[in-house]
C-alpha positions in Angstrom: 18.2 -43.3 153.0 18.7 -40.5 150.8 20.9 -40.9 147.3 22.5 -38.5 145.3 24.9 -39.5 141.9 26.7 -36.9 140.4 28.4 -37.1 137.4 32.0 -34.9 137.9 34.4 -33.6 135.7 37.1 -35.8 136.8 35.1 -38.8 138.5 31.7 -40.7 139.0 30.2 -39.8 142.5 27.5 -41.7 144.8 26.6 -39.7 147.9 23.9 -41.7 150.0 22.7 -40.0 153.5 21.8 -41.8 156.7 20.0 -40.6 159.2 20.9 -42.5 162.5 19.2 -42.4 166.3 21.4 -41.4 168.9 21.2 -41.5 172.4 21.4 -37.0 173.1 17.8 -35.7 173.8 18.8 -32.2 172.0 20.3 -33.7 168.8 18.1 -37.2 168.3 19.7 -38.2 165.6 22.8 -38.2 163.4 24.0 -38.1 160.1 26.7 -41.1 158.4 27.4 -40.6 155.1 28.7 -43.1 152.2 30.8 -41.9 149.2 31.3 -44.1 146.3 33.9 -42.8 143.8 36.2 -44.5 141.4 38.6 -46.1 143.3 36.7 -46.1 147.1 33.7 -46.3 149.0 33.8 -45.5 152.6 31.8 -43.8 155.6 32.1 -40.6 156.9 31.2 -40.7 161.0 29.1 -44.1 162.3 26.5 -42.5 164.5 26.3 -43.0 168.6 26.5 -46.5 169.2 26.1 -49.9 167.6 22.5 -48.9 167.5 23.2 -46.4 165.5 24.8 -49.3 162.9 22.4 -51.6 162.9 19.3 -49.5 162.0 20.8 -49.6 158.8 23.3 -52.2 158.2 21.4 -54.3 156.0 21.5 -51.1 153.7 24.8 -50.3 153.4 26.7 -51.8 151.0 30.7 -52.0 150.4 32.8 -50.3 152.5 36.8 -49.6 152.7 37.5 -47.7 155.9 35.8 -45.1 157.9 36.2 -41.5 158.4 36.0 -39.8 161.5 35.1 -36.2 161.4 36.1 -35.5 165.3 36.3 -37.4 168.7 32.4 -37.0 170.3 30.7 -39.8 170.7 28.1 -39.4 168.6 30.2 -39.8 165.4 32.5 -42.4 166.7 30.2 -44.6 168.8 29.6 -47.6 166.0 33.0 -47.8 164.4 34.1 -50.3 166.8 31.2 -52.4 165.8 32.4 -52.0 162.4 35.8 -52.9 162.9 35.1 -56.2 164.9 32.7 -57.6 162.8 33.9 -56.9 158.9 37.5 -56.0 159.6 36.6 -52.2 158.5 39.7 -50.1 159.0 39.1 -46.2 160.5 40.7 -43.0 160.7 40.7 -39.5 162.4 42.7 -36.4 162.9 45.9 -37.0 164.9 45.1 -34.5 167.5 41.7 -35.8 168.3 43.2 -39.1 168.0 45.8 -38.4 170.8 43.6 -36.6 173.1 41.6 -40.4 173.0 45.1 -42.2 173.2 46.4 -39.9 176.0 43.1 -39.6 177.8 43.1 -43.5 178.4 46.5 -43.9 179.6 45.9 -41.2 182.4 42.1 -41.3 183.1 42.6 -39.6 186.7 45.0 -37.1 185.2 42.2 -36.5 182.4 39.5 -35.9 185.0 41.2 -34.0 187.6 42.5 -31.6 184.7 38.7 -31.2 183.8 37.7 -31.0 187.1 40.1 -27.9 187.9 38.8 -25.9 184.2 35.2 -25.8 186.0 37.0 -24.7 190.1 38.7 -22.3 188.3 35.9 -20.8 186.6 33.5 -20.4 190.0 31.7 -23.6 189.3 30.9 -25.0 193.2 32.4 -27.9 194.3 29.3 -30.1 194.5 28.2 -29.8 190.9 31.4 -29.9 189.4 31.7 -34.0 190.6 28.0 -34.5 188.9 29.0 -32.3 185.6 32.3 -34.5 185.4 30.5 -37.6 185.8 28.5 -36.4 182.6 31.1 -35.3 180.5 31.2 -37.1 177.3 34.7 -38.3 177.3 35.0 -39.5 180.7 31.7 -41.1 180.5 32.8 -43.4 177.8 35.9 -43.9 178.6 35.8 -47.8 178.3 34.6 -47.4 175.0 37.5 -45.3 173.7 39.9 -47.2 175.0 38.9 -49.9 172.4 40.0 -47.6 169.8 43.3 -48.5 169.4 42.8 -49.5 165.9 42.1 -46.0 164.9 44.7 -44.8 162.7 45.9 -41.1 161.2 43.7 -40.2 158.3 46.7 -38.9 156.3 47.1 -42.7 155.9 44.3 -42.5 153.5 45.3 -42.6 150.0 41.6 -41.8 148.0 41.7 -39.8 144.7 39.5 -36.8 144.4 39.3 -36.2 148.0 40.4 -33.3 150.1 40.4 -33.3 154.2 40.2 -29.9 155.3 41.1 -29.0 159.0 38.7 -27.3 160.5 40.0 -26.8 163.9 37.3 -25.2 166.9 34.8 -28.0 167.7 37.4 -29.6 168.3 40.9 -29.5 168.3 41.5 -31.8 165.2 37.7 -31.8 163.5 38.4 -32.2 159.7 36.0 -32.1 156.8 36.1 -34.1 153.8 35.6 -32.1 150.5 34.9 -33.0 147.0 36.2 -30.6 144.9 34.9 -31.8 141.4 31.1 -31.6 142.9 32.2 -28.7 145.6 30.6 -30.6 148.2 31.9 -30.1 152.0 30.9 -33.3 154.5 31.8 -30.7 157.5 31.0 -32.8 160.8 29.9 -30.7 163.6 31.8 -27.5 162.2 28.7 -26.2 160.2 25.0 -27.6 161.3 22.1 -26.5 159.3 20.0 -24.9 162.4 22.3 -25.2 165.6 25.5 -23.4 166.5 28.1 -26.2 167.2 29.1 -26.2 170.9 32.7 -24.5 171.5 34.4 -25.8 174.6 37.4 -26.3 176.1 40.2 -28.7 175.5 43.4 -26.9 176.7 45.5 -23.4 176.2 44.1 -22.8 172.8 41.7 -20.4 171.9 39.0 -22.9 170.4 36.2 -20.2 169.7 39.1 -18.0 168.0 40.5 -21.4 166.2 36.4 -21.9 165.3 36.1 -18.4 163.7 39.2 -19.2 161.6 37.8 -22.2 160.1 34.6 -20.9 159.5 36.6 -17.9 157.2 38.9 -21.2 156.2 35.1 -22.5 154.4 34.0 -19.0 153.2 37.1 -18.9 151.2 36.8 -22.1 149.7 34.3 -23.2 146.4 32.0 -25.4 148.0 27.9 -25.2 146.7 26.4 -27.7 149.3 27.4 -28.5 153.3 26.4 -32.2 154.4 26.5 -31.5 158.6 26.7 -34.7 160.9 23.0 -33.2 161.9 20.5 -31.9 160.3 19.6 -31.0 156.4 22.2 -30.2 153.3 22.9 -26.6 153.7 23.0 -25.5 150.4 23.7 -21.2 151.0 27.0 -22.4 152.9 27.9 -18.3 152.9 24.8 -17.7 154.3 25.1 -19.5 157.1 28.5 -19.3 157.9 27.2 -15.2 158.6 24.3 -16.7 160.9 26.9 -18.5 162.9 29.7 -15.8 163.1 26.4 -13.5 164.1 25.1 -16.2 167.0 28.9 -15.7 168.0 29.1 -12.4 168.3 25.6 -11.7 169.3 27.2 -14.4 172.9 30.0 -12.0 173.5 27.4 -8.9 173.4 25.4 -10.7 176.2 28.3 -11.8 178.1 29.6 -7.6 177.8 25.7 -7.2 179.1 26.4 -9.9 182.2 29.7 -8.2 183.0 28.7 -5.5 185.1 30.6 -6.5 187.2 33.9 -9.1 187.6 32.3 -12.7 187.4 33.3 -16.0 186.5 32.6 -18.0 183.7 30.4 -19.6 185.7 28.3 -16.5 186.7 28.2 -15.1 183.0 26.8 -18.8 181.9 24.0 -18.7 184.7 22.8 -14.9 184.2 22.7 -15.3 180.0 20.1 -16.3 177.8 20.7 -19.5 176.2 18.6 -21.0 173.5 14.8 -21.1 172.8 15.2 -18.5 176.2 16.6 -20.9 178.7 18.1 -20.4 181.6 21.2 -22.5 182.8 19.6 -23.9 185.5 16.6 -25.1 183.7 19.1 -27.7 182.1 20.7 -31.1 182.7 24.3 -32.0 183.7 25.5 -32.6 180.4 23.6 -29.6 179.0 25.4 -27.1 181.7 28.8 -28.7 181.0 28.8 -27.3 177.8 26.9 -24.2 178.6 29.5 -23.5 181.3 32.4 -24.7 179.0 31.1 -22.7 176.0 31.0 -19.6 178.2 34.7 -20.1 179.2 35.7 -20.4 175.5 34.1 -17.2 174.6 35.7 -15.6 177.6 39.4 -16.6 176.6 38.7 -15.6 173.3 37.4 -11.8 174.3 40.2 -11.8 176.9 43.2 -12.7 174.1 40.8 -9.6 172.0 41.5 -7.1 174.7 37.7 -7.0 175.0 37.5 -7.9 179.1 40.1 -8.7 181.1 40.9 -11.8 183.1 41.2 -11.5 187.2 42.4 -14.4 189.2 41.5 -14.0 193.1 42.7 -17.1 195.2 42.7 -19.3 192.5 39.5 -18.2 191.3 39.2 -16.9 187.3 37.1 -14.0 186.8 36.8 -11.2 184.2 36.0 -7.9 183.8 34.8 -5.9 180.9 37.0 -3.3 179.6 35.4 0.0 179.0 
């Protein structure tokens, strides 16, 4: 456990850091954060599971509610455990929120929508059943539907503290920000030494509504990022260029890949991906968001005018525009 106090203009400030295991071989572990001001103390994400909870329960200390950066598991995987055993209220972004509400009350509806993003996109038949079986939201589905507790964050009444959507990981990821220490607690939006993973969840152009947030940040005063992984970033501008750079350096490759029409799912197995890797070289969960993430990038160069989109028998594919 890491603890930082910081005496603000306007209020007192206790900022302790826990790093928590969780249950992805590629991440390992995640952050939970607790804020003490004034008037509140509460947690911002809960790690995985209720593992994640108990490996440090006996150090945490009061606790008001919970905030929840975004929907993936690994950030709202102990709340539950919070909730039955103290009573601990939680909260979350509306629009992540729903997608949980309105995933549970049509699970085949969720899974057959998800199911048609990867046909559409070339990916065949057969590994489309094992990706689905992976994805994180249909995987824990039993879990989420325990969530009913979860409430809208713009319920929470807690002086000196800003939430700041940050749409693009997710449709409703939101940071918390402290604007008397300029501190950003940014979730998944901004990670220290991995791009966040941009996927799919609908019409929207999430890698477009990613690079807005990201200028959103630039904009704003903040000195130090605390990411739901990894180390404070303390040149925020810095790497806000590093990411926008991975970004753009993607759409380069997938120009490269498209010499010729292809589908997302083409473009994601002829790329380079990470540390060199190859999309076969990974697991199930790994390629539904290397296949996903492709898609997204796709969209957003498509509503750019940089390639165009080709649909042949039902089948998405895109070409690039010279």
């Amino acid at each position: 456990m890491l603890s930082i106090e910081r005496q603000c203009q306007c209020m007192q400030l206790l900022i302790e850091t826990f790093t928590v295991p969780i249950e992805i071989r590629a991440l390992k572990t995640a952050n939970i954060y607790r804020l003490e001001t004034d008037d509140s103390a509460f947690l911002i994400d809960s790690g995985m599971s209720d593992n994640s909870i108990k490996s440090i329960e006996q150090n945490l200390k009061k606790i008001d509610f919970v905030f929840i950066t975004h929907l993936h598991i690994d950030h709202l995987g102990g709340v539950l455990y919070l909730h039955e055993k103290y009573g601990i209220p939680a909260y979350m972004n509306h629009l992540d929120l729903d997608l949980i509400m309105n995933a549970n009350e049509d699970r085949d509806g969720y899974i057959k929508r998800h199911s048609e993003i990867f046909r559409v996109n070339g990916v065949p038949p057969s590994m489309v059943e094992e990706i689905i079986t992976m994805h994180p939201v249909i995987r824990y589905f039993d879990y989420y539907s325990k969530l009913d507790f979860v409430q809208d964050y713009r319920k929470i009444n807690a002086s000196g503290i800003k939430f700041v959507e940050v749409p693009g990981h997710s449709p409703g990821s939101t940071a918390v920000y402290i604007e008397d220490s300029r501190d950003l607690f940014a979730g998944d939006h901004i990670l220290d030494r991995i791009t966040p993973n941009i996927a799919v969840y609908g019409d929207e152009d999430d890698l477009g509504n990613y690079l807005e947030s990201l200028e959103k940040v630039r904009a704003m005063k903040v000195d130090r990022i605390f990411p739901g992984h990894g180390n404070v970033i303390t040149e925020p501008k810095i790497r806000i260029d590093d990411i926008e750079k991975h970004h753009h350096d993607r759409m380069r490759a997938i120009i490269a890949a498209l010499k010729s029409p292809k589908t997302a799912y083409e473009v994601a197995r002829d790329i380079t991906w990470s540390k060199g890797r190859k999309m076969d070289t990974m697991n199930f969960m790994e390629r539904n968001f290397a296949i996903l993430e492709t898609v997204s990038h796709l969209k957003h160069m498509d509503r750019k005018g940089m390639v165009r989109r080709i649909e042949e028998n039902g089948i998405i594919k895109y070409s690039y525009i010279q």
